[in-house]
Phi, psi and omega in degrees: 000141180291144186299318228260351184270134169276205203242174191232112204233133177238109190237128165306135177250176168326158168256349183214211148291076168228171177288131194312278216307012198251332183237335179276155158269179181272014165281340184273325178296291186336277233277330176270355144322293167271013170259125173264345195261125175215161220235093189245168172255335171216140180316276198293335177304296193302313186293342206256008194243324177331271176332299167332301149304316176203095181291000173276346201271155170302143193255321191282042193238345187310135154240111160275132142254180201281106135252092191233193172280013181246010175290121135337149157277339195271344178287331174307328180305326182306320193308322189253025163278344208280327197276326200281345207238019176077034191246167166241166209223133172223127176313134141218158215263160160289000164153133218055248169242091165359081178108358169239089194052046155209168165302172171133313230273321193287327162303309192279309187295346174281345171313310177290306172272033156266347201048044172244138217290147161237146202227115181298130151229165167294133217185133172325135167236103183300348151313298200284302197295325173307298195269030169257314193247052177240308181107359185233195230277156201251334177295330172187123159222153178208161178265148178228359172096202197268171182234137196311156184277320199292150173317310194268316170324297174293340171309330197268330159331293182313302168348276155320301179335290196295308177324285167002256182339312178285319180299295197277358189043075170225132207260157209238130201249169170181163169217208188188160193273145188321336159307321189275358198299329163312314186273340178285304186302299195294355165275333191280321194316318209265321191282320183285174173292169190274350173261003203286143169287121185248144202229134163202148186230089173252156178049067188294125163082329185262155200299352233226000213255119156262131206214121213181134153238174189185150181293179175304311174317298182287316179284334144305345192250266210254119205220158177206143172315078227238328174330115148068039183242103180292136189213150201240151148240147154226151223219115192239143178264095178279000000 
């Protein structure tokens, strides 16, 4: 590869407010230190984890660029020309890991075919810390995302799900928007069987953070306050 192309650097942030350095390593402070050019989903978030992170750096030396849903497609290549002209370029995600239920993954696969190097750092993934601290099985799991909103449609989501989980013995993670989570809790209580194992986890990493699996059954019984919580569930059938 030529020396002279930078690097794509993909760097994780916080899942919530707690301190970077309590959950990040200190490579991820090192590479934003030495990066000015960076690729975000929101502007002001990003200057302000910038900062945070490292409070010496200059904020008017920053060149961002926008990556959200209102981003052209036909724009992304521009974002990494800055790597082709020997500059490095850094991904950073609006929370957790860049390119895992984040924007990012259409920056790196164009990355690969520019042939510019791309470099993973280590970082909270709220995905992966779920499935460490569920009991249940980390050998085949899969994320499946927001789950349909209309009613008879996510029942049959669920549904499908808890097969899933009994046939292949996998266990099945998703998540939802935060307002509705409460309500999300009170359907799996009601739609799964009673005994398939449910998992929910909020606020992964913050002082504020609960982590419980309980049959469908038992959490009908005991139900907790999950509103306006970032929260992962998963959900398994044996």
């Amino acid at each position: 590869m030529n020396s002279k192309i930078g690097k794509l650097y993909l760097i994780p942030t916080t899942l919530g407010d707690s301190e970077p350095l309590d959950v990040l390593p200190i490579t991820v402070k090192q590479t934003i230190e030495k990066t000015d050019t960076f690729i975000v989903e929101n502007e002001k978030t990003a200057r302000r984890f910038i900062k945070r992170i490292s409070p010496e750096k200059s904020q008017p030396s920053l060149k961002l660029f926008l990556l959200n849903k209102h981003t052209d497609a036909s724009d992304l290549p521009s974002f990494l020309e800055p790597c082709l002209n020997g500059i490095d370029v850094g991904l950073l995600s609006e929370a957790g890991c860049p390119g895992v239920a984040d924007p990012g993954a259409d920056i790196v696969k164009i990355a690969h075919q520019k042939n510019i190097k791309v470099v993973p750092l280590v970082g909270p993934s709220s995905i992966l810390l779920a499935i460490m601290s569920s009991g249940m099985n980390g050998q085949s799991f899969a994320f499946n995302g927001y789950l349909p909103i209309d009613k008879s449609e996510r029942k049959n989501e669920i549904k499908r799900l808890e097969r899933l989980s009994f046939e292949h013995n996998q266990s099945q993670s998703f998540i939802e928007t935060p307002y509705r989570n409460n309500k999300m809790l009170e359907d799996l209580s009601q739609i799964l069987d009673k005994n398939t194992d449910v998992y929910v986890a909020c606020d992964i990493t913050l002082p504020t953070e609960f982590i419980k699996t309980k049959t469908a059954n038992e959490w009908k019984k005991n139900m907790v306050d999950l509103h306006k919580r970032p929260t992962i569930f998963i959900i398994h059938k044996s």
